[in-house]
Steps between C-alpha positions, in 0.01 A plus 500: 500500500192752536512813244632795714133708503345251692750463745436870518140412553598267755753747644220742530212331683748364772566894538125571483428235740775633759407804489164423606611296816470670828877653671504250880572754724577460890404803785717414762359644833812583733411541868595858598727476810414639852558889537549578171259678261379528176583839356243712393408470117518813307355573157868603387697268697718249261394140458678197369400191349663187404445248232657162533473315161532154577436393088774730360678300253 
């Protein structure tokens, strides 16, 4: 059996390493449908945005 600070050395390159790895991400282009449209942006308007984590544990 390994002494426990190098599997904490182990433990933290594997972090290190991950953490360095790029998040995949998808942009899903949705056609708009006929006689509808886009509302106007504003600068104060609220926006949303979802995360999906696909590697939670």
């Amino acid at each position: 059996m390994l002494p426990g600070f190098i599997i904490d050395q182990i433990r933290q390159r594997e972090e290190e390493e991950q953490a360095k790895r790029p998040i995949p991400q998808i942009e899903l282009h949705l056609p708009v449908p006929e006689g509808s449209k886009a509302p106007e942006c504003d600068e104060e308007s609220d926006r949303g945005v979802v995360i999906i984590d696909l590697l939670a544990e």
